[in-house]
Every structure is written in structure tokens, then in C-alpha cells.
N, C-alpha and C positions, 0 to 999 in steps of 0.2 A: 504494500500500500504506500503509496507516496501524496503527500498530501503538497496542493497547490494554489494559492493564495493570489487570487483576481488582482491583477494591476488596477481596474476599476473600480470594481465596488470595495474590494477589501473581503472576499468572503472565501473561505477555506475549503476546500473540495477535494473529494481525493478521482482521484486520475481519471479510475474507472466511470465514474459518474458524470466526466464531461461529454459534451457533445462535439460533434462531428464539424470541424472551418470550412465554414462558405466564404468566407471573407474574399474572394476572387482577387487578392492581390499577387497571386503567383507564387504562394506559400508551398504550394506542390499539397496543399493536405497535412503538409507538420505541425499548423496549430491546431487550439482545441478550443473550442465553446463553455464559459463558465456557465453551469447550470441555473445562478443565479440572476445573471443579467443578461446571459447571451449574448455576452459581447468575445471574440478572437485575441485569444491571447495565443504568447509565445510557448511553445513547449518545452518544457525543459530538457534538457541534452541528453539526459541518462532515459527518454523514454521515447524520442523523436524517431528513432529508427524503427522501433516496434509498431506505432502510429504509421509510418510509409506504408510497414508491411504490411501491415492489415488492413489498408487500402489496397494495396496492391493485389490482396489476395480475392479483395471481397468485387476487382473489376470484373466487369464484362468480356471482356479478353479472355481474364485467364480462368474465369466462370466455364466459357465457351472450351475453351484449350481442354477440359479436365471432362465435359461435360462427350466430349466428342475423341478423348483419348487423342489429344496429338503430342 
């Protein structure tokens, strides 16, 4: 559990319980949505790679890739 504390509101959250960055700044998907305000915050380094992947895993692409054995 990692707990991560909104640059905005001030509010404590732990990792699992955030949401998913729309933010369309070109983030690739690395930040996370505090639960409380919904606003995009940075990820923190020790969890940013794990967040890619599980984008990664959960695309369309490779949904298809696995779905269709290539």
C-alpha cells in the first residue's frame, strides 16, 4: 500500500483507489486521478511503470493479440 497525498486538495489516498488520467497532456497514462477531487496528479516513480503496464495490458491491441493467439 502506498499512500499519496493530492497536490490539490490535500487529501490522502492510497494508490489503488485512484483513478484512471484523462488529462490529454501527453502523460502516456502515468498519472493518476485523486478520488477526491478528480483532478491529475503526478505518479510517483516507484509505481509509474506498473500504471504503463497495466495500460498496456488492458489495450485493444494486445486484448486482440491474446484474444486471437498471435
Amino acid at each position: 500500500m502506498m499512500l499519496i497525498k493530492c497536490d490539490i486538495c490535500g487529501h490522502e489516498f492510497d494508490h489503488m483507489n485512484a483513478g484512471c488520467c484523462d488529462c490529454g497532456y501527453d502523460c502516456g497514462g502515468a498519472n493518476i486521478k485523486c478520488p477526491n477531487c478528480m483532478f491529475d496528479i503526478e505518479a510517483p516513480e516507484e509505481i509509474r511503470g506498473d500504471i504503463l503496464k497495466q495500460k498496456e495490458e488492458r489495450s485493444i491491441f494486445v486484448r486482440l493479440e491474446k484474444e486471437l493467439d498471435l
